[in-house]
VEXBANU-639973 format. One record per atom (N, C-alpha, C): residue in one letter; x, y, z. Coordinates in steps of 0.02 Angstrom, whole numbers, padded with zeros to 5 digits, always signed. Example, Ala and Ser with C-alpha at 12.3 -4.5 7.8 and 13.67 -1.06 7.14 Angstrom:
BEGIN
A+00660-00284+00390A+00615-00225+00390A+00660-00165+00390S+00642-00112+00354S+00684-00053+00357S+00645+00002+00394
END
This chain:
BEGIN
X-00429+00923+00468X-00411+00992+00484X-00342+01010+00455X-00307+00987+00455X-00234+00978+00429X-00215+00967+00377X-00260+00937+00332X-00268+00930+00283X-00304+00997+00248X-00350+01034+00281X-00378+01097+00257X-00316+01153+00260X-00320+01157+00330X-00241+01224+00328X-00199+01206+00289X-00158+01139+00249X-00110+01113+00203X-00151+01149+00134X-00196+01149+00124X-00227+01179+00062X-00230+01252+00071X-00238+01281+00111X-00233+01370+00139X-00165+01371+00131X-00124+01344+00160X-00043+01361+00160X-00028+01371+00083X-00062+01311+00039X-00040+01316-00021X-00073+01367-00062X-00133+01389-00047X-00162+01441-00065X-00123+01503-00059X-00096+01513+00001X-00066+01590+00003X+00004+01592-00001X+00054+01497-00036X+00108+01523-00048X+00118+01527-00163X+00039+01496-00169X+00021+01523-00235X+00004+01586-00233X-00030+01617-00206X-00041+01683-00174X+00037+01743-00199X+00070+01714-00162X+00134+01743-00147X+00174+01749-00220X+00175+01691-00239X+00197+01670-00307X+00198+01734-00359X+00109+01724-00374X+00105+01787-00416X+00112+01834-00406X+00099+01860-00350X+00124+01938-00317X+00177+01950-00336X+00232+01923-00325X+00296+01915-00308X+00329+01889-00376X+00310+01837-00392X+00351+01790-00442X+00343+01832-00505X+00274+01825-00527X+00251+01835-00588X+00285+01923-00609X+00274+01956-00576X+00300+02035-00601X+00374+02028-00611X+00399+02009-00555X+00474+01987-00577X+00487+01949-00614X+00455+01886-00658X+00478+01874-00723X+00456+01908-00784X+00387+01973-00775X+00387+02010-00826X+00429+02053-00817X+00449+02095-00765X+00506+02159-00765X+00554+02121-00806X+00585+02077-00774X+00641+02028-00806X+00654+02024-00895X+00603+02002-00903X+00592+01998-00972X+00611+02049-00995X+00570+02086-00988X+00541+02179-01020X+00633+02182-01015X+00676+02181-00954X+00736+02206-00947X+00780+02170-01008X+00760+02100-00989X+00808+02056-01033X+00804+02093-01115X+00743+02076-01127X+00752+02116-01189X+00794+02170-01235X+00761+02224-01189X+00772+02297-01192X+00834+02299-01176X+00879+02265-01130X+00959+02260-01123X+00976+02251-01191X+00953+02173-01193X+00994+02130-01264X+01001+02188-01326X+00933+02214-01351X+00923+02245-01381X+00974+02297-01395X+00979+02343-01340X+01040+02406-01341X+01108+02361-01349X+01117+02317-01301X+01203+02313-01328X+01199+02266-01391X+01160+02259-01441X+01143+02228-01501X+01160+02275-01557X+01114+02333-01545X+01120+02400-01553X+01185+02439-01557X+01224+02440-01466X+01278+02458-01483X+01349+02426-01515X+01328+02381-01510X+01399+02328-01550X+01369+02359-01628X+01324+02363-01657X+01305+02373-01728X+01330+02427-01739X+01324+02479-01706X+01337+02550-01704X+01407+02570-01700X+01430+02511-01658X+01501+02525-01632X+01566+02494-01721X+01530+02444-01751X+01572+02411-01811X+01532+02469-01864X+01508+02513-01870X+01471+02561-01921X+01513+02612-01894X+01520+02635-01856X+01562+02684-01839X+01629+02670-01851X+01683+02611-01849X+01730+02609-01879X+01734+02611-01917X+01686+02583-01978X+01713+02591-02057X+01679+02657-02057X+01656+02704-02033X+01642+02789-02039X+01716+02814-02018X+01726+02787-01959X+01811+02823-01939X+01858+02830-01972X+01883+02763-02024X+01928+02740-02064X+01901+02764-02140X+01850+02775-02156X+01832+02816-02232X+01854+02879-02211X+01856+02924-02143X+01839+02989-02128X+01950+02989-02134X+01968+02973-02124X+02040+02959-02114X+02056+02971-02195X+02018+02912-02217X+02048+02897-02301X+02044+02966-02343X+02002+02999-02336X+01972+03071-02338X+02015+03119-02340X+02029+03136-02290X+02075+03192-02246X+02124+03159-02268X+02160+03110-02282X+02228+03107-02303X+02231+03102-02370X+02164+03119-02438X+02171+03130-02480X+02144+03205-02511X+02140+03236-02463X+02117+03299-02475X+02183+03333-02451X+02227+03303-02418X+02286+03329-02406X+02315+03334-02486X+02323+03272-02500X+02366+03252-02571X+02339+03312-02628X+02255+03310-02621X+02242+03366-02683X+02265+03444-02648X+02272+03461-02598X+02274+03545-02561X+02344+03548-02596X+02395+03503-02590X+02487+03486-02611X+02472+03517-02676X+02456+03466-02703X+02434+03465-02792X+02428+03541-02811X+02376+03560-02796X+02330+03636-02819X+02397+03695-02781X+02414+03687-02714X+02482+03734-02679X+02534+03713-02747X+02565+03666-02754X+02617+03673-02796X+02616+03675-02859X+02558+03669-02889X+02525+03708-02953X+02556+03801-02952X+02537+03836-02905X+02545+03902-02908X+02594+03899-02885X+02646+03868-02865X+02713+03887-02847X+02747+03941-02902X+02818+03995-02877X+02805+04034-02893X+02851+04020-02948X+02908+03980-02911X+02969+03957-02962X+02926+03906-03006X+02889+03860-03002X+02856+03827-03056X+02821+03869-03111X+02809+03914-03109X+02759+03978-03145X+02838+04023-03180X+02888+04011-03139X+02960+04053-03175X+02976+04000-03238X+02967+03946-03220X+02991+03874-03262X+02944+03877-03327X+02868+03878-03311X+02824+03883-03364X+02844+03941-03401X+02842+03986-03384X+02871+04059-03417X+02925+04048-03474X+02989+04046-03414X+03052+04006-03458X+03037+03968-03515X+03014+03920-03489X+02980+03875-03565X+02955+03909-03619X+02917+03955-03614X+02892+03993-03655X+02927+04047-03695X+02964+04048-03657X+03024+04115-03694X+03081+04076-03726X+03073+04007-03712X+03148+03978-03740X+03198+03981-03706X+03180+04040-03651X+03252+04059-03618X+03287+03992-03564X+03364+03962-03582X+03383+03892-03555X+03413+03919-03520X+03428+03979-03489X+03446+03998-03438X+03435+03998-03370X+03351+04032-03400X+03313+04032-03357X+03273+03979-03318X+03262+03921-03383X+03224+03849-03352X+03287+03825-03305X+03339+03812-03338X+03387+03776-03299X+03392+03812-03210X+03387+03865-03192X+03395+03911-03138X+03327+03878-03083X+03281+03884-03115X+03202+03869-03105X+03202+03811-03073X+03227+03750-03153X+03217+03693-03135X+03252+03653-03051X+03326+03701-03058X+03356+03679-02998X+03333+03704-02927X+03319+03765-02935X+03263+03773-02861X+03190+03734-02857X+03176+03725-02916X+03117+03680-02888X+03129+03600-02871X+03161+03568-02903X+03211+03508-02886X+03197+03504-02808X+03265+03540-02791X+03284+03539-02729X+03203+03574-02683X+03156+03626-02687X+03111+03638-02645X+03056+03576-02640X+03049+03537-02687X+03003+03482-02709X+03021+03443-02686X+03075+03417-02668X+03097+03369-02648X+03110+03366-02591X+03112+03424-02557X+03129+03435-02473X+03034+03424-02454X+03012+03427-02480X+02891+03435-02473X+02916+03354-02493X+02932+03315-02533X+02931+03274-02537X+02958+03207-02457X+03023+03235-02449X+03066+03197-02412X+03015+03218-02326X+02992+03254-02321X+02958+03287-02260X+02880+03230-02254X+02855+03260-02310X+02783+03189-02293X+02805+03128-02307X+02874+03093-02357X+02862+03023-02349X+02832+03006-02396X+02757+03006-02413X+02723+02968-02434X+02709+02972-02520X+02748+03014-02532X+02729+03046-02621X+02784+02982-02627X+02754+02966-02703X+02827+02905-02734X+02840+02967-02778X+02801+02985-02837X+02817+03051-02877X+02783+03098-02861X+02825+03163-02912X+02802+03216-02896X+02841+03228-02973X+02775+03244-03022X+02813+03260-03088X+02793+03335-03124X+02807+03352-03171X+02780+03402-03216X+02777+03378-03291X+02748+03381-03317X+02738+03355-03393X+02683+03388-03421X+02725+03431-03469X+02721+03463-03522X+02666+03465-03555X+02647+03498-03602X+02571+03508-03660X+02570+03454-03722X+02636+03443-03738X+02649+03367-03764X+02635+03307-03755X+02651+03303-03675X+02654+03223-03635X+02734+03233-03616X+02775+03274-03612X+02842+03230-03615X+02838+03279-03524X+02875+03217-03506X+02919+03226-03413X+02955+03282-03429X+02941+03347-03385X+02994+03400-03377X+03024+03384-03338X+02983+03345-03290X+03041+03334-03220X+02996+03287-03186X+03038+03241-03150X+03010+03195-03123X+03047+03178-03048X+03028+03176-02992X+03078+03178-02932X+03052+03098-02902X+03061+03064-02892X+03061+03010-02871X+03086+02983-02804X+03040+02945-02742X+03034+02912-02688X+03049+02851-02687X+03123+02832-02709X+03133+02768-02729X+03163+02745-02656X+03114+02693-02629X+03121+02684-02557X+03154+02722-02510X+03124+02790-02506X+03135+02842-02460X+03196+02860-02473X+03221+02839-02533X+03278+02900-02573X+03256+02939-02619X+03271+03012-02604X+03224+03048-02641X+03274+03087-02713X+03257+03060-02761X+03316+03074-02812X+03256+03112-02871X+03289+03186-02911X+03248+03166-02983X+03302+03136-03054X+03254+03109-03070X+03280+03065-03134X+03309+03106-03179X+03351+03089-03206X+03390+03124-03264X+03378+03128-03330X+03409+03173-03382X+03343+03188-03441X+03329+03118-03484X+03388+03073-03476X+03358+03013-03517X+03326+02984-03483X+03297+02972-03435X+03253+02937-03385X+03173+02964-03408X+03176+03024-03413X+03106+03050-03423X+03081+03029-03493X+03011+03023-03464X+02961+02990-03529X+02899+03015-03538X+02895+02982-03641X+02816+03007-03654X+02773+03002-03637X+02732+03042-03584X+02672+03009-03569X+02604+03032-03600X+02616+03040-03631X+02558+03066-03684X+02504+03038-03686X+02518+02980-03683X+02467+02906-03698X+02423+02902-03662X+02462+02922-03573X+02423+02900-03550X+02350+02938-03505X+02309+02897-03487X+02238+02916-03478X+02238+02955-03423X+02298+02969-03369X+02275+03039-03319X+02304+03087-03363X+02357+03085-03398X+02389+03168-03421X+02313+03172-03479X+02286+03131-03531X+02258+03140-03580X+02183+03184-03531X+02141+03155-03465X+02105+03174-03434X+02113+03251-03399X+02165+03265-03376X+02190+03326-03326X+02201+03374-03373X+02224+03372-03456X+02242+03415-03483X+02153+03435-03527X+02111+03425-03501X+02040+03461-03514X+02017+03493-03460X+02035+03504-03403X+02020+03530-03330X+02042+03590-03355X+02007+03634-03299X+02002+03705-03311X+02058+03714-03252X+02080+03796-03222X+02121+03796-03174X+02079+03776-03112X+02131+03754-03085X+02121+03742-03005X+02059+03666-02998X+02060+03635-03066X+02015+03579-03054X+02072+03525-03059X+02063+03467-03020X+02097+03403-03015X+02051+03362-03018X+02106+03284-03051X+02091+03231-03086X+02118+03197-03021X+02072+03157-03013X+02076+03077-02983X+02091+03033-03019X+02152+02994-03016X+02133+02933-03041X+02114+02865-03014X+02126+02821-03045X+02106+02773-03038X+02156+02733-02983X+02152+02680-02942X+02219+02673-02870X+02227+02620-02918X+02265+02590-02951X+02312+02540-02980X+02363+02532-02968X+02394+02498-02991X+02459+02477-02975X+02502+02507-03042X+02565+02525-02990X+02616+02561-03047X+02650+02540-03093X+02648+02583-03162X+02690+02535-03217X+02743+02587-03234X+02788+02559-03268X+02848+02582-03306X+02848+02565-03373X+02881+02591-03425X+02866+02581-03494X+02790+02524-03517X+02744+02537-03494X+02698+02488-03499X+02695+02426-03462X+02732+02402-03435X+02736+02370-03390X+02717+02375-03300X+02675+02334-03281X+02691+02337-03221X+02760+02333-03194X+02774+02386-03119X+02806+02364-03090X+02816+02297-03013X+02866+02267-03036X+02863+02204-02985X+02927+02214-02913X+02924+02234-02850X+02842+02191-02819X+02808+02256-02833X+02748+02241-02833X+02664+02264-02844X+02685+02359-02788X+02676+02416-02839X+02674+02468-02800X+02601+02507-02809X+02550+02494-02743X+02482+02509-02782X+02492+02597-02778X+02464+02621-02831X+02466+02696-02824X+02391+02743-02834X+02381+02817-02816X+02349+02836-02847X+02358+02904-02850X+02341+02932-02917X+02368+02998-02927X+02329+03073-02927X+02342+03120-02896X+02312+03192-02925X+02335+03211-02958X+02324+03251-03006X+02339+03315-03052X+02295+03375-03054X+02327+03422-03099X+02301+03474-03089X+02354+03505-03156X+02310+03533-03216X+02344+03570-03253X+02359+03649-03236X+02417+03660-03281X+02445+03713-03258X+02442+03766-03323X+02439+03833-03323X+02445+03859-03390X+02521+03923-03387X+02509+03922-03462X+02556+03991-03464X+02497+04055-03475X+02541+04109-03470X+02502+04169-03448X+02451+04213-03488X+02473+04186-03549X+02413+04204-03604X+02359+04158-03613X+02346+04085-03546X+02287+04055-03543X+02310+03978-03591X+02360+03983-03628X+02356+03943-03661X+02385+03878-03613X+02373+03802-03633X+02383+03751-03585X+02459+03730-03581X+02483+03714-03519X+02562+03711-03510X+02580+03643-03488X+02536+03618-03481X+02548+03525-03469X+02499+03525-03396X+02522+03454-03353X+02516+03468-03310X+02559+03447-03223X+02524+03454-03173X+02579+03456-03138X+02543+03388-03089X+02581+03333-03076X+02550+03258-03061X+02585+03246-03000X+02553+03235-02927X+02581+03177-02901X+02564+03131-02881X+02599+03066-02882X+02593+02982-02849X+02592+02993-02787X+02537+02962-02750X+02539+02946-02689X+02550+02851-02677X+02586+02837-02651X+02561+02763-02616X+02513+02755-02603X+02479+02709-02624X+02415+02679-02584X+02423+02652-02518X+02482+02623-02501X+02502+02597-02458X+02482+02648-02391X+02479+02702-02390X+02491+02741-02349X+02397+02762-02345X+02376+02787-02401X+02282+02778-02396X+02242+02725-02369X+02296+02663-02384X+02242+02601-02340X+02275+02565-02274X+02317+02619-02251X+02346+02582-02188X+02298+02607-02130X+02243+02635-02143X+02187+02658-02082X+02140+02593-02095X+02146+02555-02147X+02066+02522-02171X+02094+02446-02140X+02057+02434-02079X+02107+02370-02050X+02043+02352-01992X+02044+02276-01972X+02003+02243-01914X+02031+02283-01853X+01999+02300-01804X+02014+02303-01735X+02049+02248-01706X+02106+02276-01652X+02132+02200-01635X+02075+02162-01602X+02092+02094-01605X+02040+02053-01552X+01968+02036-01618X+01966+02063-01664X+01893+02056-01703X+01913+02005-01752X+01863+01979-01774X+01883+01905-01813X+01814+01914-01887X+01829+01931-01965X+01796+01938-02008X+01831+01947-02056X+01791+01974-02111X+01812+02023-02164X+01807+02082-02186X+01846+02120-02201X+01870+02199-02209X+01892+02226-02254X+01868+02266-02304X+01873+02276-02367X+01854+02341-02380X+01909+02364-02442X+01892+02431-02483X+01883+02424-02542X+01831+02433-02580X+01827+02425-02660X+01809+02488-02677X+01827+02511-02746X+01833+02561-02767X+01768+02574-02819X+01758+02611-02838X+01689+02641-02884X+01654+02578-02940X+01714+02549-02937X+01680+02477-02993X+01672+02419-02968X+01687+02416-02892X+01682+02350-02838X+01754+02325-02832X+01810+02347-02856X+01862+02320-02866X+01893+02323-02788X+01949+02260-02751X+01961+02265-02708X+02015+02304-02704X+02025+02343-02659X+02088+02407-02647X+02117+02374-02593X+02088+02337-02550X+02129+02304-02481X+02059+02203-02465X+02079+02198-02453X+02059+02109-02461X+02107+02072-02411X+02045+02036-02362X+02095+01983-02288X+02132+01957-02350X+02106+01929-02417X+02160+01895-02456X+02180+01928-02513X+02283+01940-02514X+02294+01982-02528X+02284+01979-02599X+02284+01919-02626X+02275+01878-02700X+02212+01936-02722X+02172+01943-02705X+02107+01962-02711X+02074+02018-02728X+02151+02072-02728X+02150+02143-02738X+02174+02151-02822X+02188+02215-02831X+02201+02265-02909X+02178+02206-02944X+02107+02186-02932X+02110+02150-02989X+02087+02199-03072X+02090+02270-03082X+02087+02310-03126X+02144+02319-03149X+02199+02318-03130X+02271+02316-03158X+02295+02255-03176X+02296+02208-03129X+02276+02126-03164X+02249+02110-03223X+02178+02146-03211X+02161+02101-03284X+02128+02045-03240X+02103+02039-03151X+02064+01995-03145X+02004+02026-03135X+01920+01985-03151X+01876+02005-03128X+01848+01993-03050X+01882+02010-03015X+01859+01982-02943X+01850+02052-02922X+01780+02051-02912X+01740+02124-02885X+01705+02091-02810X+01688+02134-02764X+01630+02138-02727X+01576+02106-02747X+01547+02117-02803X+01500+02081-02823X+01511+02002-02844X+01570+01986-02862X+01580+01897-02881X+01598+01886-02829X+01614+01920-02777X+01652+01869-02706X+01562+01868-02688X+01540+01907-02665X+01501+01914-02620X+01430+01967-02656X+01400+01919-02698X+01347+01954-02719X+01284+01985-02682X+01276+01962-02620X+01240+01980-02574X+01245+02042-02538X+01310+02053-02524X+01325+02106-02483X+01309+02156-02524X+01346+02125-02611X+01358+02182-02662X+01282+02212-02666X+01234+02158-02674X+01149+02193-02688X+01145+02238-02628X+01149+02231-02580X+01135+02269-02493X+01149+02327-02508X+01241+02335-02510X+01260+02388-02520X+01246+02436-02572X+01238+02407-02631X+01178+02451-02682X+01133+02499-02659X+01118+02460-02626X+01025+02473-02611X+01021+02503-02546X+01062+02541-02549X+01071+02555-02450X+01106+02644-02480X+01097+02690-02431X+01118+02733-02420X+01216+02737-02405X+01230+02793-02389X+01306+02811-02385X+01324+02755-02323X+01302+02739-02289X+01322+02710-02212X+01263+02675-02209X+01299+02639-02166X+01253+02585-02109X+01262+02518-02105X+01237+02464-02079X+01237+02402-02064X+01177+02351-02072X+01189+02302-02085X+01128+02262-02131X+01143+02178-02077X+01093+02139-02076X+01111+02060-02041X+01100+02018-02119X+01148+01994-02118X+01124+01953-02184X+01148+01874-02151X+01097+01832-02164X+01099+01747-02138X+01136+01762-02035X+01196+01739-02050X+01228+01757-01984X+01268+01791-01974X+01289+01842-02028X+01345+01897-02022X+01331+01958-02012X+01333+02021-01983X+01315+02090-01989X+01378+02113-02048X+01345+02159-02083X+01374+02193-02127X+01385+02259-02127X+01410+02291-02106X+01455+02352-02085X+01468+02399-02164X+01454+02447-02170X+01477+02475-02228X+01479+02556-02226X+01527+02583-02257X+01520+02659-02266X+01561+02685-02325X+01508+02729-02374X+01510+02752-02435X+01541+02818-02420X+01625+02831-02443X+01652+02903-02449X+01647+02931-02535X+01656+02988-02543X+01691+03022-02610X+01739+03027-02607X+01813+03032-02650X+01853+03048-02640X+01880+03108-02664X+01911+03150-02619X+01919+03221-02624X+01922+03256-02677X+01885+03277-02735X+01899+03326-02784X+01851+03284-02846X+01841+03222-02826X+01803+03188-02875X+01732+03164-02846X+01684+03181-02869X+01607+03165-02815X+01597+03107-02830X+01606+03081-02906X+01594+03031-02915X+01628+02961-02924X+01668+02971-02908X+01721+02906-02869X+01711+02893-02793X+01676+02837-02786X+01652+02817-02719X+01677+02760-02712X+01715+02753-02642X+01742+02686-02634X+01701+02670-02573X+01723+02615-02548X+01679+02570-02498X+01700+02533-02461X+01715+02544-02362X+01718+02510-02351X+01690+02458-02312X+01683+02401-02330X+01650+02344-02291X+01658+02314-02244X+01654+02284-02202X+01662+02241-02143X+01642+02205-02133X+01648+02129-02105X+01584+02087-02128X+01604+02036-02062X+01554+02036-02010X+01571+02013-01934X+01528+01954-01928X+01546+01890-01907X+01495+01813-01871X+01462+01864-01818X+01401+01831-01818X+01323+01862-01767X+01374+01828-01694X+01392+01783-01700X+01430+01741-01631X+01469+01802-01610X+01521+01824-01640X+01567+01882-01609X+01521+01949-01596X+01473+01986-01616X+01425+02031-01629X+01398+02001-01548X+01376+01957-01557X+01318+01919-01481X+01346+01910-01440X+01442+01905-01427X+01456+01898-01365X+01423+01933-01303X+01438+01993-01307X+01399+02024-01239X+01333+02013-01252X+01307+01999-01287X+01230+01994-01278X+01222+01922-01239X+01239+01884-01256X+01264+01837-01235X+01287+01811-01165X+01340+01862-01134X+01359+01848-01073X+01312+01879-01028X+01287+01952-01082X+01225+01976-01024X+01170+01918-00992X+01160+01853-01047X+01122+01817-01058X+01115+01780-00976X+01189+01758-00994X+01179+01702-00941X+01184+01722-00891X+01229+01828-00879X+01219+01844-00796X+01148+01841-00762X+01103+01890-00839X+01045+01895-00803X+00991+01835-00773X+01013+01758-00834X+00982+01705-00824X+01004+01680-00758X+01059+01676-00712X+01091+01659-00652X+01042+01707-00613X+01031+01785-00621X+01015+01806-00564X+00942+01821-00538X+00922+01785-00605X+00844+01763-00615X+00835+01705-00590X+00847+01661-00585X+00832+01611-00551X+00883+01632-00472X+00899+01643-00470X+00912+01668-00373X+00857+01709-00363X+00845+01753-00389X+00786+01802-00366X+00718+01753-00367X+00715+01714-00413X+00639+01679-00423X+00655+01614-00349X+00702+01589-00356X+00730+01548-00274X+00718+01586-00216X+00745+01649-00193X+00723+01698-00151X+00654+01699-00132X+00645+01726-00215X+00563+01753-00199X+00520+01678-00166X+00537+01638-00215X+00492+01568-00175X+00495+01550-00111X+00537+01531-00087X+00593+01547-00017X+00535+01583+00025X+00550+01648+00000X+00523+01697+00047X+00431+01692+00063X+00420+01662-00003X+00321+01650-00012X+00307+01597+00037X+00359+01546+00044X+00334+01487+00084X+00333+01505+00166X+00404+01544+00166X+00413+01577+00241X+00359+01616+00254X+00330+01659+00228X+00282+01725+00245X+00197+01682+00241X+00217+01618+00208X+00144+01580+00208X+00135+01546+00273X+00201+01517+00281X+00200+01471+00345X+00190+01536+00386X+00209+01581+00399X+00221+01632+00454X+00138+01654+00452X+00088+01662+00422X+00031+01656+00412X-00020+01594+00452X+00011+01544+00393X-00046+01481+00410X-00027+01444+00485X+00024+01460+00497X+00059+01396+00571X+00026+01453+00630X+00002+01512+00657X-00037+01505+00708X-00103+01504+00682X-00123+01514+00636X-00200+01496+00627X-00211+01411+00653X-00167+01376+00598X-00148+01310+00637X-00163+01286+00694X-00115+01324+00734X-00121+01304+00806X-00165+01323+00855X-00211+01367+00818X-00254+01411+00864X-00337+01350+00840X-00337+01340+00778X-00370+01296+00790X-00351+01240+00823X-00299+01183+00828X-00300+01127+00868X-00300+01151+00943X-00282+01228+00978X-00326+01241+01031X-00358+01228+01040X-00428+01245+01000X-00508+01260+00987X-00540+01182+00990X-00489+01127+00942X-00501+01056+00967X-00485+01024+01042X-00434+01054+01073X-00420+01043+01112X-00497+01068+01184X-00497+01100+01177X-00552+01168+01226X-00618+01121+01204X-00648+01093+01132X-00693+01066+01128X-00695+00988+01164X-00644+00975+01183X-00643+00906+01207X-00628+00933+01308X-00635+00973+01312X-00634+00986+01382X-00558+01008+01417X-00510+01005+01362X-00438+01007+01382X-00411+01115+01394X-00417+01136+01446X-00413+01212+01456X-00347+01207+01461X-00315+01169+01471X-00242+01189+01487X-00211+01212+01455X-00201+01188+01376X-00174+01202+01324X-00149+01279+01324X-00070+01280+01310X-00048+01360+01290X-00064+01380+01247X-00090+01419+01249X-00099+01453+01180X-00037+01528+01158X-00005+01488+01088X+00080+01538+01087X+00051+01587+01033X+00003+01594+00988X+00017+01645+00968X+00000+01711+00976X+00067+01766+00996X+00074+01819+01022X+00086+01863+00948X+00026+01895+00949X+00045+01970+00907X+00004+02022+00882X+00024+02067+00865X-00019+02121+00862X-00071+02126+00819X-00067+02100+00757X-00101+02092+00691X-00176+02052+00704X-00217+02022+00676X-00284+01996+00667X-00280+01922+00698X-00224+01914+00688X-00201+01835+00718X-00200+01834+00797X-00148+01886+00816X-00157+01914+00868X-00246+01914+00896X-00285+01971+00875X-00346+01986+00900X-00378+01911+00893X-00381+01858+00860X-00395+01797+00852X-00365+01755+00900X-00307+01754+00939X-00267+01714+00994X-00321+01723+01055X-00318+01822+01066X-00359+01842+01109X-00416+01835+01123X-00468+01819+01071X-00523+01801+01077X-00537+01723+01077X-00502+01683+01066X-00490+01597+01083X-00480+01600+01159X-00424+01635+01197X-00401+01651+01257X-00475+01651+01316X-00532+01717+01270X-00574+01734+01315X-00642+01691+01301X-00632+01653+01236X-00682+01599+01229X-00682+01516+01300X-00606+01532+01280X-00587+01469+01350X-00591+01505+01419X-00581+01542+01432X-00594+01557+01500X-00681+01555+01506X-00706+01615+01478X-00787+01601+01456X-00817+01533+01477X-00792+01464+01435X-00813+01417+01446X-00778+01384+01481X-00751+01379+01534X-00705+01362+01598X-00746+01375+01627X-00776+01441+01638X-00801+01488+01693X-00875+01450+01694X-00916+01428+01649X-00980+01423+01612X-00962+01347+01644X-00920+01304+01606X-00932+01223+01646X-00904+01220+01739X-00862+01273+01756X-00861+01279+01815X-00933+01282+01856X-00968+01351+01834X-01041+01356+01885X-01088+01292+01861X-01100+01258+01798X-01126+01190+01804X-01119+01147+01829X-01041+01117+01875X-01041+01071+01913X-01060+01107+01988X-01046+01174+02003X-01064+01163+02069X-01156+01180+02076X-01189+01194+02033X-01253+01178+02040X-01270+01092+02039X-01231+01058+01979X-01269+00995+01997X-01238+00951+02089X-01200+00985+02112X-01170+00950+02174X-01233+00984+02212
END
């Protein structure tokens, strides 16, 4: 008999199990997932959105540089100077030249960030050149100024129509053909200027620091990878290693594509933005234009271990794994209690029933309750009295 109810007990705390157990390790799942998933999601979303933040920065602070450019193009004393020039009159340039000096240089000393700010001529030659020589703002004097004829932004800017600007290229700055040492990376707008019968009057150029364009393009504190800007030909503009950058002014070939030919195919092959998993790294990327030129696209990359990416996925891991097994402990817990709370008066209501079959009425019978078990106590109750009552009138007939 005990051996049967031990098999019922186990019946209805397997019973319990699945009721109980089994949905709660599919909800679980279904949750685990669908959690992991989103903060998988949002960490991806969250390193795609910084290199969107930091291109959107690089942007706006070079659309500043061209709005400068194109405003001090039409300046009014620069347009008195072009004039002057044109008439010969050295009266008049000299008058010109010195209010614009001094107004150029106060726009200069105010943002900081211009190294030059020049004018040069239909020739190539420096009319004027004002110079940011470590936040001393001086212009150079007439033997200082030079031919630049040669070179490839005045030769490019002086085919622009009005009000169009030249991008160049972000290199590093030279002097008589030479680089300058230490390393000043630069990059320049222009914008030609004319005299009033249309004909071309040079044009009007300024240097920005690069220094100041890639001080947005940087890791978050606390993040551990690589972070990079390369410019329209893969070239690095900023590199964790600093060796690794202008390699176009160098003269080295170290592109995006020879460090990291993988990323380089991805990013190809991928739209303006987004994020890619390549082996164990996520790859972070976002494609800007730069202001006035559509087709100069730089790039920046990011390149994060799946380990740093998976932390929270991760810690979600092991909260939810801890509180999965308490709940599946609970729930078991609770199946064995609600089984026993089941099988232990059936139990006892039969070893009554053994008891009553062997002639023993005395026996208490404890289980009290309202439910079927209950109506089952009660009817054991009125089975023994019944047969009390029944072997009672048999002995006093046989006396």
């Amino acid at each position: 008999m005990n051996f049967l109810f031990s098999r019922i007990q186990n019946k209805l705390i397997a019973a319990f199990i699945l009721v109980v157990v089994i949905p709660l390790l599919v909800v679980g799942i279904y949750s685990y997932q669908t959690t992991s998933n989103l903060l998988l999601q949002n960490e991806v979303d969250k390193k795609w959105q910084v290199g969107k933040s930091q291109s959107l920065q690089v942007v706006q602070f070079l659309a500043k540089v061209m709005n400068d450019v194109l405003f001090w193009s039409h300046d009014k004393h620069l347009n008195e100077l072009v004039a002057a020039r044109r008439g010969g009159n050295s009266e008049a340039i000299k008058k010109a030249l010195t209010t614009i000096l001094e107004d150029f240089s106060g726009d200069m000393q105010k943002e900081g960030f211009y190294h030059k700010l020049r004018y040069i001529d239909e020739n190539g030659q420096e009319v004027f050149t004002i110079l940011n020589d470590r936040h001393l703002i001086r212009s150079l004097a007439k033997n200082e100024l030079q031919d630049k004829s040669d070179r490839y932004y005045f030769k490019e800017t002086m085919k622009l129509d009005v009000s169009k600007v030249f991008v160049s290229y972000t290199d590093l700055e030279e002097e008589h053909g030479e680089i300058v040492v230490p390393h000043i990376p630069v990059v320049r707008y222009a914008t030609p200027i004319f005299y009033a019968d249309g004909r071309r009057a040079g044009i009007i150029i300024a240097t920005v620091e690069a220094a100041y364009v890639l001080s947005s393009v940087h890791l978050l504190p606390g993040e551990v990878g690589g972070h990079y800007l390369v410019d329209q030909d893969g070239y690095f503009l900023h590199h964790t290693d600093a060796s690794k950058q202008w390699g176009r002014s160098l003269k080295k070939n170290i592109t995006l594509k020879s460090e990291f030919p993988r990323i380089a195919e991805a990013v190809e092959q991928t739209g303006k933005a987004g994020a890619i998993i390549l082996e164990n790294e996520l790859v972070a990327f976002s494609k800007f234009a730069l202001p006035g030129h559509s087709e100069m696209i730089w790039t920046i990359v990011s390149v994060h271990p799946m380990e740093q990416i998976m932390g929270p996925v991760n810690e979600f891991t092991l909260v939810f794994m801890i509180l999965t097994a308490v709940a599946l402990l609970g729930a078991i817990i609770l199946a064995i209690v609600m089984a026993r709370g089941i099988s232990s008066p059936v139990l006892h209501l039969a070893q009554v029933a053994d008891q009553i079959s062997r002639g023993d009425f005395e026996t208490e019978i404890k289980a009290k309750s309202n439910d079927e078990i209950g109506q089952l106590a009660e009817s054991v109750r009125r089975m023994r009295s019944s047969l009390e009552a029944a072997i009672s009138r048999l002995r006093k007939r046989k006396r």
